[in-house]
Each structure stands twice: as C-alpha cells, then as structure tokens.
C-alpha positions in Angstrom: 103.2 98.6 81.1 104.4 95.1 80.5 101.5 92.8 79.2 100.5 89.8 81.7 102.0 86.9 81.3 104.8 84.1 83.1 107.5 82.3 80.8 106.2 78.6 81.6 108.6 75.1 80.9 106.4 74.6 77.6 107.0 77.7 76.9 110.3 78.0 76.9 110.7 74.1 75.3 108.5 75.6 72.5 110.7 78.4 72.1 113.8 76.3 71.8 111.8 73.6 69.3 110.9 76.4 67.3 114.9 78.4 66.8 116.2 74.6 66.2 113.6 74.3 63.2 114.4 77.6 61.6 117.9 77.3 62.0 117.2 73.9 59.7 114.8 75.7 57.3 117.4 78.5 56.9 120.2 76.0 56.2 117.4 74.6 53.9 117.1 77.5 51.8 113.4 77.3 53.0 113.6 81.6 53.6 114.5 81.7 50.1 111.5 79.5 48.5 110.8 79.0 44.6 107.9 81.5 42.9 105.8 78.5 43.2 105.6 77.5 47.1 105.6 81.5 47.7 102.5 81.8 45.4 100.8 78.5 46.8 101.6 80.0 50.4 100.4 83.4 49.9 97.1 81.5 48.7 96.7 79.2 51.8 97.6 81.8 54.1 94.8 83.7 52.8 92.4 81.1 52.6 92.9 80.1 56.2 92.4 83.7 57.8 89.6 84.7 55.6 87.8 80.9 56.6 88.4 82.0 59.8 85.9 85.1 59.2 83.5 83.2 57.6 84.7 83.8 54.0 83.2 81.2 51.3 85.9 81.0 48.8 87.7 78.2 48.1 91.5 78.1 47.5 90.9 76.9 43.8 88.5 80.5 43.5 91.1 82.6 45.4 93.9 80.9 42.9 91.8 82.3 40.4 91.5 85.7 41.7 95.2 86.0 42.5 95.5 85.1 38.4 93.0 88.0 37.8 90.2 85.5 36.5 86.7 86.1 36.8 84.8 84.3 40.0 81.1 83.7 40.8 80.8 84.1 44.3 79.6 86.4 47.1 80.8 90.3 46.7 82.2 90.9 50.2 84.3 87.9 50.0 85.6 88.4 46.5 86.6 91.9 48.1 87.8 90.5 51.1 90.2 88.3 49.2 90.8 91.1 46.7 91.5 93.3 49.7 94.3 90.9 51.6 95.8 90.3 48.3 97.0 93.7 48.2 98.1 93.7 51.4 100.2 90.2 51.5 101.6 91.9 48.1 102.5 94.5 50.3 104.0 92.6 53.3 107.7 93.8 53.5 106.7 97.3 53.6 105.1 97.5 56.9 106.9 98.1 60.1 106.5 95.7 62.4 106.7 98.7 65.7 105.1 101.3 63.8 101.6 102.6 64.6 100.9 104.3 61.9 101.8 101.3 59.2 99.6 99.1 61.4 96.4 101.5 60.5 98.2 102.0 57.0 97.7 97.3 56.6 93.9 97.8 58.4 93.0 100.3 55.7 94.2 98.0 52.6 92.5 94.9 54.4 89.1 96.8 54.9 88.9 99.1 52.3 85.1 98.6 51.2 84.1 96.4 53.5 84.0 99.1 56.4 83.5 102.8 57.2 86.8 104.3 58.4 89.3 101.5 57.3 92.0 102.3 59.1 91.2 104.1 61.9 90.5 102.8 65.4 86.7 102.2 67.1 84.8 105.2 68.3 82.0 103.1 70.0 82.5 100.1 72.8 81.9 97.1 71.7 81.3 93.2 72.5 82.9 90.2 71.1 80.3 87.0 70.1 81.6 83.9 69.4 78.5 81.5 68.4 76.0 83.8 69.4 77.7 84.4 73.0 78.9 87.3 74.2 83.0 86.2 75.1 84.1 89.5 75.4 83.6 93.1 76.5 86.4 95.3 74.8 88.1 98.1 76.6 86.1 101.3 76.2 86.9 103.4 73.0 88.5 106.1 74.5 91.3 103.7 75.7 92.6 102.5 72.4 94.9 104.4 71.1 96.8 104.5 74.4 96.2 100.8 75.2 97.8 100.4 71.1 100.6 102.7 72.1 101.7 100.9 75.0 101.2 97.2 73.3 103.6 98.9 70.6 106.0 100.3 73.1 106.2 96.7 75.0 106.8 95.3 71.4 109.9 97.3 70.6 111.7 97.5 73.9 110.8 94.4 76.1 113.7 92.1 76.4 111.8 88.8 75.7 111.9 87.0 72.4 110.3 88.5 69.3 108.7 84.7 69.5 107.0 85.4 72.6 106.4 88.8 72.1 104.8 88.0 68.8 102.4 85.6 70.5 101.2 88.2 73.2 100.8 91.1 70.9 98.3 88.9 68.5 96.4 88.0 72.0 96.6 91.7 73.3 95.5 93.1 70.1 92.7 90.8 70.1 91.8 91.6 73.8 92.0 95.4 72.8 89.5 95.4 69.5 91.0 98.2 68.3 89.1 98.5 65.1 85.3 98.3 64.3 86.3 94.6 62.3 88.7 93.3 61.0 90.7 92.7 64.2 91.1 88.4 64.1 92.5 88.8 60.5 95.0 92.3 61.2 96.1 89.8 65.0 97.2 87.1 62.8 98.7 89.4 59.6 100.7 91.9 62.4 102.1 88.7 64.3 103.6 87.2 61.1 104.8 90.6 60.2 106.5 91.0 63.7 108.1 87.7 62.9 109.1 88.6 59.4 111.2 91.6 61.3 113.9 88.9 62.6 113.2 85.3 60.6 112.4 86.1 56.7 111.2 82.2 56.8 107.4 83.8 58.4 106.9 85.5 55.1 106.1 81.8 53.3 104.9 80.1 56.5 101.3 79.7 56.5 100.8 79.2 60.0 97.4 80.6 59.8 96.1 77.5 58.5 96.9 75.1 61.2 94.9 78.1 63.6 92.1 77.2 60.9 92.5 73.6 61.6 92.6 74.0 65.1 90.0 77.1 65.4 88.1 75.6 68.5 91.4 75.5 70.1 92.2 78.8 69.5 89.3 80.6 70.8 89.2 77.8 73.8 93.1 79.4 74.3 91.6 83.0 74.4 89.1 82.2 76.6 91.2 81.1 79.0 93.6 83.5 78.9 90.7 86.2 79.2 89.4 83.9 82.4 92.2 84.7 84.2 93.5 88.0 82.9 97.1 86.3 81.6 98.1 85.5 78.2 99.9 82.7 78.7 97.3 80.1 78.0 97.1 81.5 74.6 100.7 81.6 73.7 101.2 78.6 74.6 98.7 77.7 71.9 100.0 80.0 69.7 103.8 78.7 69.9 102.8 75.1 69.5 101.1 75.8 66.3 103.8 78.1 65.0 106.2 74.7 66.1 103.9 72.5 63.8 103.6 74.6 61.2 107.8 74.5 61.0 107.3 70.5 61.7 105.3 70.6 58.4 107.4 73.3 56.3 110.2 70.7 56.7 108.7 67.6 56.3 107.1 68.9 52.7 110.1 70.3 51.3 112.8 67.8 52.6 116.0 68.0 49.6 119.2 67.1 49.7 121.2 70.4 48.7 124.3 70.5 45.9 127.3 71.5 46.8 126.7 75.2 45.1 123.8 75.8 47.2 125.8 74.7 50.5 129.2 76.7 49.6 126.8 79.6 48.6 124.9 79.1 52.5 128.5 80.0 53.5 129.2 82.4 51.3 125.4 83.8 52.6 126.2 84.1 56.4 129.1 85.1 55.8 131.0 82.4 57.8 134.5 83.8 58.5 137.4 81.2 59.1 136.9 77.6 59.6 137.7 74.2 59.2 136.1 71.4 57.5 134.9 70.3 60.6 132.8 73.5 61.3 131.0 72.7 57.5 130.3 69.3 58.6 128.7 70.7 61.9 126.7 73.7 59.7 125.6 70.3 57.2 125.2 67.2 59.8 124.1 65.1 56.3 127.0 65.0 54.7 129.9 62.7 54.9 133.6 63.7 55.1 134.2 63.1 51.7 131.6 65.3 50.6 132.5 68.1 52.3 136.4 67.3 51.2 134.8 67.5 47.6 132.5 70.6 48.3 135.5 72.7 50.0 137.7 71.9 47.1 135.4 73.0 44.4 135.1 76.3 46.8 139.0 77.2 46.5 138.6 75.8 43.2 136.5 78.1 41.8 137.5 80.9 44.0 134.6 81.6 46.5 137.4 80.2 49.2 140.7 80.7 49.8 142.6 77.9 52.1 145.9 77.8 54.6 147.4 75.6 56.9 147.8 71.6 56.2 146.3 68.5 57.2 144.0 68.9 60.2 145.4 72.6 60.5 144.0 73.3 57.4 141.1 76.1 57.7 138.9 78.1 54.6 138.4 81.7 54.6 135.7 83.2 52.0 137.8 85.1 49.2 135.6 88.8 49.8 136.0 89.6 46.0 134.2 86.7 44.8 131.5 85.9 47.8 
C-alpha cells in the first residue's frame, strides 16, 4: 500500500533544484571528493545525527576517535560514535531495498547500547519530544509487515528515488520499528537509498543542516502526523537536501583542467559529438578552450575526430578511454 502523500508545486520545484545541482556537482567531480573532504564529511555527518540524540561529543573528540586517540568523555557516547563509525565505514555495503541489511546497519549502530540490536520492538511504544508524548507508534505486532510494505513501496513505486527517499525516512520514523535507534537508522537508510542512484549522497552531510534546523524538523513531523500525510515533511526534507547541495557547491567551487574535463567525457562515456555539445556539458569555458581541450584529446589519443569545419565531431577512442 502506497504511503500518503500528494506531489505539491514545491515539491516538484525542489525536485527539479535538486537534479540541476547534482548534475553540476557530478560535472564537478564533487561524487569523486579528495581523502580529506570524505574524512571531514564522514565526521560532520556523524556529529550532526548523534547531536541530534543528545550525544556530547564534539567534532574535534569524534576526529579523534576516528584517528583511534584516546577521549575523555561519556561511555555511551564514545560508543555511539564508535558504533556509527563502523557503520559509515560500512556504507556501500548495504542494500538500500533489502530488509535484512537494514536490521544488519541497526545492529552495528546499537551494538552495546541496546538489547537486541538489530531486531525490531516486541513492546508498543510512545514517542516524547521535550517531555511530551508526540507519538503513539503502531502496535508491535504490525512492524514487520508495516517494514515490508514501506520496502516494497521503495523498490517498485514509480516516483523519484528523491521523493521516495524523503517518505521512507518519515514512514520509518512513524513506524518505530526498533526499541531506539530509529531518528539516527531514518536519516542513515535515507542517504543510503540516495547513494543507490547519485554516489554524490555518500559525502553529503545533509544531516547537519537537519541539526541546524532541528525545531523545523520535528515541527515538519508533527504536521505530517496531524494530518496523516507526509507531505509536510518532505517538503522539509527536500529543501534541506536542496541547501545542503547549495552549500556542497558553494564550498568547493574550482575551475577544472582540461584532463579532468576530457576525463568527465571519457567517464560518461559520451559517444559522438561536436565541440558544441562540450561547451554545453562545460557552460564556463570559452570556444577557445574547448578548441584547445579537444585537441589535446585526439592528441593524446583519448579521442578520435572526422568531418571538417563545423562538421567536425569527436568520438572517444574505446582502447584508450
């Protein structure tokens, strides 16, 4: 049964935002990031979704963790840290539709902190948010059907991963499938989800900007509970993922060589075209540039080129892309 929720003008505008700025961050090289940004990533991402539960440690004490130095601070949030270390170690390795590697990320993200890691509630249960009761959970009996159909609508609804993404993290959260743990495995599964189709999630630490904007986000769920719809909450959930894109490209704006354009090409694996196409795949770049960068392309063999004058079109050479 398909999840509740209507496919509003924002959303849809945030949608669109959203494809334009990873098409950029792809043509960036921004899904291919240095050892650096990917470690201070991993390390905000971590930060933010543990703050979120409350955790203590700072990003300078889970830096040190991550370098396997010794910290003074609280043992459940050393562990907790420890604990989603593993599992953002681990990342790639999960399927983004599969049950079973869902429990498998709960367990390595609870381990020690919880009875049963990895397995779902036995008891119902009520969600408090500052001292208030928000939320009555479905009853424990119903999880592991209500998980099976939220993983069902995942892998065969025809909407985008995008919004799909955004109504699993709200459904999951609706659902409290596990005793704890749930706010932190919502936010993990939906950047898993997205790492299925755009590798750019993976160094995206969108979770911090739902840190920055935590009265927001449980203000979005609210709603969405108030009138049994989710799309309060993607909305929300879209225009921080848009932001955090905003922010990915404003920090790491570079002008590219001509290596790393040619091997963009050579990447997509862009079949014929013209110099025109190039110049429309890198809008910053003059015609003389791209004159300059296709040359050095059939000079050095990654291209191969026919026709003359404004007939004149590239094809990669297969043997040496």
């Amino acid at each position: 049964m398909k999840p509740p929720y209507d496919i509003t003008g924002a959303i849809l505008k945030l949608t669109t935002s959203i494809s334009e700025k990873l098409g950029e961050a792809k043509a960036l090289f921004l899904d291919k990031p240095s050892p650096d940004l990917r470690k201070k990533n991993k390390i905000k991402t971590i930060h933010s979704s543990l703050q979120i539960e409350g955790n203590t440690l700072s990003e300078e004490q889970i830096t040190a963790i991550l370098e396997n130095k010794r910290v003074i601070g609280p043992e459940e949030d050393i562990l907790e840290v420890h604990n989603a270390i593993e599992v953002y170690d681990k990342i790639r390795e999960f399927s983004a539709f599969s049950v079973r590697s869902f429990k498998k990320a709960h367990k390595l993200l609870m381990t020690g902190l919880i009875e049963n890691a990895g397995e779902f509630r036995k008891k119902s249960v009520g969600i408090a948010h500052r001292k208030e009761i928000v939320h009555i959970a479905p009853p424990a009996q119903n999880v592991p059907y209500l998980i099976n159909d939220l993983f069902d609508y995942l892998k065969k609804d025809e909407d985008p991963l995008l919004i799909k993404s955004c109504v699993f993290h709200y459904e999951m959260v609706f659902i409290h499938p596990f005793p704890d743990g749930n706010g932190r495995m919502a936010r993990l599964w939906q950047t898993v989800i997205l790492m299925h189709q755009y590798p750019v999630f993976e160094y995206l630490p969108f979770e911090s900007l739902i840190s920055q904007t935590q009265g927001d986000y449980y203000k979005a769920l609210k709603s969405s509970d108030k009138i049994a719809n989710a799309t309060p909450f993607i909305e929300y959930l879209l225009n921080v993922i848009d932001n955090s894109l905003y922010e990915l490209l404003r920090s790491n704006v570079k002008k590219l060589t001509s290596k790393e354009r040619l091997e963009y090409i050579a990447d997509i694996g862009l079949n014929e075209f013209s110099r025109k196409d190039y110049m429309n795949i890198f809008k910053n770049i003059s015609t003389a540039t791209a004159s300059r960068d296709l040359k050095k392309g059939v000079d050095e063999g990654i291209l191969k080129i026919f026709g003359k004058n404004n007939q004149t079109r590239y094809i990669l050479n297969k043997r040496k892309a």
